[in-house]
N, C-alpha and C positions, 0 to 999 in steps of 0.2 A: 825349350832352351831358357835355363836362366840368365838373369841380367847379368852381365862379366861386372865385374867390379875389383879397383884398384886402391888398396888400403895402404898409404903413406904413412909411414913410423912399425918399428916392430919389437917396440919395447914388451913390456911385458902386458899390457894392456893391448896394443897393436898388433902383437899374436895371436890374444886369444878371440880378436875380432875377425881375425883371419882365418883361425881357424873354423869359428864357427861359418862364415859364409862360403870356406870349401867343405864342410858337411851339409849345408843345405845345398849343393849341388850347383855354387856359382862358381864358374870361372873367374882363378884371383892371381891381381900381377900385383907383386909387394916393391915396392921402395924403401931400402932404409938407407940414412946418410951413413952407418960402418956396414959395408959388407958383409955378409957372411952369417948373418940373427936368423936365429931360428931354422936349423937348417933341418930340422924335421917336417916343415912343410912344404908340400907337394904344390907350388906354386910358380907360376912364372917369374920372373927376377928381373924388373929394367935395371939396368947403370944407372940410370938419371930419372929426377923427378920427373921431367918433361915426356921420357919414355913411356912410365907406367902411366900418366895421367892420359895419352893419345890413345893408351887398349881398353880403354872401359869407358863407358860412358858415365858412371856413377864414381866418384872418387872420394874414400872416406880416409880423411884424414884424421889421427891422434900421434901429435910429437910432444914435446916437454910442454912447450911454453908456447904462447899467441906471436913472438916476433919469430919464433925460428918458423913457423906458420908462414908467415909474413913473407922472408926472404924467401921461404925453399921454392914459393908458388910466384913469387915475383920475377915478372916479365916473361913469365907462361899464357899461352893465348889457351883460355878457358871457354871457349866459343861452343857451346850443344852440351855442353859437362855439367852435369848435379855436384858439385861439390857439398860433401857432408862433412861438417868440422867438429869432429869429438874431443878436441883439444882442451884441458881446463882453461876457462879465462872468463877476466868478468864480464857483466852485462857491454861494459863502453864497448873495451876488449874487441869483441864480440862483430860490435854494431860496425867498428872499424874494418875490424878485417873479413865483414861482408863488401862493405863500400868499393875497396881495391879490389873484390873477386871478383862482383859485379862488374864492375868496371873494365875487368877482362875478358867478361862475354860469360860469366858461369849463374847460374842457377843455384845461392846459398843458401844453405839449412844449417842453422848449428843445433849444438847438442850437448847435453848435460849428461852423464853416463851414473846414472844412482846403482853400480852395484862393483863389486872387486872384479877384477882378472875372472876368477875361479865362478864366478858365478855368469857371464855371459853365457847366451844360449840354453840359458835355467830356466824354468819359471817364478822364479823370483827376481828377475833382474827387470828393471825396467829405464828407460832412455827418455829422456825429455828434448824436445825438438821446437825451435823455431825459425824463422823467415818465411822464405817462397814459400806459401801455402800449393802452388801447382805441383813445385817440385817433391814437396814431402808427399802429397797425393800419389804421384806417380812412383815413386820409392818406397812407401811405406811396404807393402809387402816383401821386399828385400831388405826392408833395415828391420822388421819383424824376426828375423831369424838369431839376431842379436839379441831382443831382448823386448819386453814391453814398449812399442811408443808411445808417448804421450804428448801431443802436439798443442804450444800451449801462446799460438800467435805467431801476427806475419813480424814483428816486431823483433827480429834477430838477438836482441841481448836480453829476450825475456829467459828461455831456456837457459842460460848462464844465471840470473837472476834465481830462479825456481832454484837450481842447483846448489848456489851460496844459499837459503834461506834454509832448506833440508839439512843443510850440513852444516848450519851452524845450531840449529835445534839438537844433532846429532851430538859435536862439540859440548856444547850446555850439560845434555845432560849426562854424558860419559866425566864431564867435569866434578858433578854432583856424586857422581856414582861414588869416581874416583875420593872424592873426600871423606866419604861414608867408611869406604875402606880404608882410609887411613884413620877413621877416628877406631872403627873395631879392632884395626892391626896394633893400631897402639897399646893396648892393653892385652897384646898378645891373646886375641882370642882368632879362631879359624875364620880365615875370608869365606871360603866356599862352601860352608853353612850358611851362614848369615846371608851369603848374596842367593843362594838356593830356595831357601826357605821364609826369609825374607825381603831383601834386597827387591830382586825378580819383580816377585807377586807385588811389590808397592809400588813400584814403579809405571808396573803394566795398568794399576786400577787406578792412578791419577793422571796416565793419558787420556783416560774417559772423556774427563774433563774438559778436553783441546775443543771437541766440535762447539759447546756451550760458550767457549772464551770466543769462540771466531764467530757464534750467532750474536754474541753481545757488541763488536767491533763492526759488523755488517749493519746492525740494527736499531744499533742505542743499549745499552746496557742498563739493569735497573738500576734503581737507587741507592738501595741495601742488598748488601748480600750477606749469606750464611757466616762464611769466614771474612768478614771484613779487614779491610789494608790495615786501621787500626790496629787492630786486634796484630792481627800479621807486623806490625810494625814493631811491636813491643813484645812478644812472644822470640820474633826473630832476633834478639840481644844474645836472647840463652844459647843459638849456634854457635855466635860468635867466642861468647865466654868459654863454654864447652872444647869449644878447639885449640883455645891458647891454654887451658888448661891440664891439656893432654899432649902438648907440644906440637901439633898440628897446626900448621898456615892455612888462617882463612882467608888466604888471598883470593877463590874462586868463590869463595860465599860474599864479601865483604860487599861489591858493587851492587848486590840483590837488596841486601837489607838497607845501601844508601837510596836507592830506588823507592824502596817502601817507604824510607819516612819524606822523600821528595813529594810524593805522592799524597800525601797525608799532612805536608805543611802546603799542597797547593788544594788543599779542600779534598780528598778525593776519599776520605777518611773511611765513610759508610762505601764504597763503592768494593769492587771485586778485583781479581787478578787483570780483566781486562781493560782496564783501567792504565794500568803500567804502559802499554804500549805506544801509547800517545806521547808520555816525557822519554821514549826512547827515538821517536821521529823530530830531529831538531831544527828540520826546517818549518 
């Protein structure tokens, strides 16, 4: 017998969690606040949050936002319940609206969900998870069917944390991307060349890179590097020029190359990329 489990929200991310946990063969009672979502699933239906949350002992929730979280589970007695919050929100977010679950007798995990809809129940999708280390223990095989865990502390707003960091690397460079194709569109030449043939392949061989920047930030970084900030400081002007040039706003490049010479007026001249991340921590 699988573990019954009761999955709150059934947006389009809320379905497809649902759907995946009645193909692995658990019994699922859905809640959502409008009636009537998703009516292709073979699933039980409470009226109220209070219903679905009393038939399963495992309760995974994903609704909009961290306050509608807040109220829909407020002054619900959560007494024996794993509450799992797939909900986006930030680390505070997070830590908060474990406090309150806690506080009504539940067992909180949250969760950072790194993949779309469509990819749940893939092998490519994977979940990040923190708080009760007991309760993610005793769960984990049943949130396995979702998707990769990766459980990364008791520390509740770490998983939220992990999640904003990934998806602002994400951001960054879909940023970067995005300006590249505007500097080749502007001159009317094809995107999907250039991002095929080149684009891609550059992209992919200056991730290399990431393990080297993160042993230099762990470790001490050397003194001198290959491509030094210098160097990178003064070379990075010609992005700039390049894009006003061609009519293109360097608004997504512009903070990079103030970086570099921040960098480089605080001594950091001979030093490498890993260097930057330090005048980006302001406390």
């Amino acid at each position: 017998m699988k573990t019954p489990v009761t999955v709150l929200g059934l947006g389009t991310m809320g379905t497809a969690l649902a759907r995946a946990f009645l193909a692995a063969g658990h019994p699922t009672t859905v809640w959502n606040r409008t009636p009537g979502r998703s009516p292709e699933l073979d699933v039980v239906r409470a009226t109220t949050a209070a219903e679905a949350i009393a038939a399963s002992p495992l309760v995974v929730v994903c609704l909009l936002v961290d306050d509608t979280v807040r109220s829909t589970l407020d002054g619900i007695d959560l007494t024996g319940k794993t509450v799992v919050n797939l909900t986006n929100s930030t680390p505070d977010q997070a830590r908060g609206t474990a406090e309150q679950l806690t506080s009504a007798g539940a067992q909180y995990v949250d969760g950072g969900i790194m993949a779309v809809p469509a990819m749940i129940g893939g092998p490519a999708a994977f979940i990040f998870y923190s708080g009760e280390p007991e309760a993610f223990e005793k769960h984990s095989a049943d949130l396995s069917v979702l998707a990769r865990p990766a459980y990364v502390g008791a520390d509740p707003g770490l998983a939220a944390l992990y999640d904003i960091a990934l998806l602002s690397a994400m951001y960054g460079m879909f940023g970067g991307a995005q300006h590249a194709l505007a500097l080749i569109t502007s001159q009317d030449l094809a995107a999907e060349p250039f991002t095929t043939r080149f684009l891609s392949p550059w992209l992919t061989a200056m991730l290399t890179s990431l393990p080297r920047i993160a042993e230099d930030l762990d470790n001490g970084s050397a003194e001198t590097a290959g491509s030094n900030l210098s160097m990178q400081a003064a070379a990075y002007e010609n992005l700039i020029s390049t894009s006003e040039a061609h009519d293109v706003d360097p608004m997504l490049l512009a903070p990079m190359g103030e970086l570099l010479h921040r960098a480089v007026a605080a001594g950091h001249g001979k030093a490498d990329l890993s260097a930057l991340v330090s005048l980006l921590r302001t406390a």
